[in-house]
N, C-alpha and C positions, 0 to 999 in steps of 0.2 A: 482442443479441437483443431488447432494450427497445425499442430508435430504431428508429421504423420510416420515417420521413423526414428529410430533409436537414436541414429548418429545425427538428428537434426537438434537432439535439444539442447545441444551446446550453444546455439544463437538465444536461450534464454539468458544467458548473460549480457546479450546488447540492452536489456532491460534492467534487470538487476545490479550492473555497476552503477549506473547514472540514477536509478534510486536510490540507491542506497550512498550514494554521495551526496544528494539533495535530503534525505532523510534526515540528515543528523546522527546518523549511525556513528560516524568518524569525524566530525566537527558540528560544534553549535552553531546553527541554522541564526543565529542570532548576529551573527556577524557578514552575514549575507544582506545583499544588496536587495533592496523591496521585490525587486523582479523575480528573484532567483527564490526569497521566500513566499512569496504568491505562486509561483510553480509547484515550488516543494509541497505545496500544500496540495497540490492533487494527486498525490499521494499517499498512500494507508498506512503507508511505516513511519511516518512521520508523526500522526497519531500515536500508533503504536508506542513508539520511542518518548516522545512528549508524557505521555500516561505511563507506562512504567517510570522514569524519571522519578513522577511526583510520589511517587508508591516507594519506589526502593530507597533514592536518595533524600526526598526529603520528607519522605515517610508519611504523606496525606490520606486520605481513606476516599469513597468511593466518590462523595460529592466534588472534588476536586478534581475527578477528570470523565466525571458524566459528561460532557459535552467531546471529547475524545473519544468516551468509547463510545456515545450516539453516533457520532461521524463515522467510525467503524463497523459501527453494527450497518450503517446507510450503507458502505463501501460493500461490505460482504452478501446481500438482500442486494444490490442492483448487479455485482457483477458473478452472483449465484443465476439471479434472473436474465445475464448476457449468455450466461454457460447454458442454459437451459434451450435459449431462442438453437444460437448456434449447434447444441448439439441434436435440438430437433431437426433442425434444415438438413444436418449431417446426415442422418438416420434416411429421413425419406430422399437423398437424393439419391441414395444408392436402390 
């Protein structure tokens, strides 16, 4: 509801770099400073990445990362319900 042209959504990268370096994507978040892992954590991919981990690598089943995918299912229900607010405001301002 931000991008309102094509050639603007290159600025989705000022977001998606610095997730995805806090995430754990490309280094364990385990070696990060308290600070930096309390941020990282408000972040969905970090979940994400934590909960495949335990899946793929060390092969755990669903009760090992219920508490990840609750935090994601919470992540996705509030900011389905941000896209909502916003795209109504969108709708009737016009």
């Amino acid at each position: 509801t931000v991008i309102k042209l094509e050639g603007q959504a290159h600025t989705s990268w000022i977001f998606i770099v610095p997730m995805a370096m806090l995430s754990g994507s490309w280094f364990s978040t385990a070696g990060m400073p308290p600070v930096m892992q309390g941020i990282a954590k408000a972040f969905p991919p970090t979940f994400a990445i934590s909960a495949s981990q335990d899946v793929v690598s060390r092969g755990l089943g669903f009760s090992a990362i219920a508490t990840d995918f609750y935090i994601l299912l919470g992540f996705a229900v509030g900011l389905f319900a941000i896209a909502v607010i916003l795209f109504r405001r969108m709708i009737t301002v016009r």
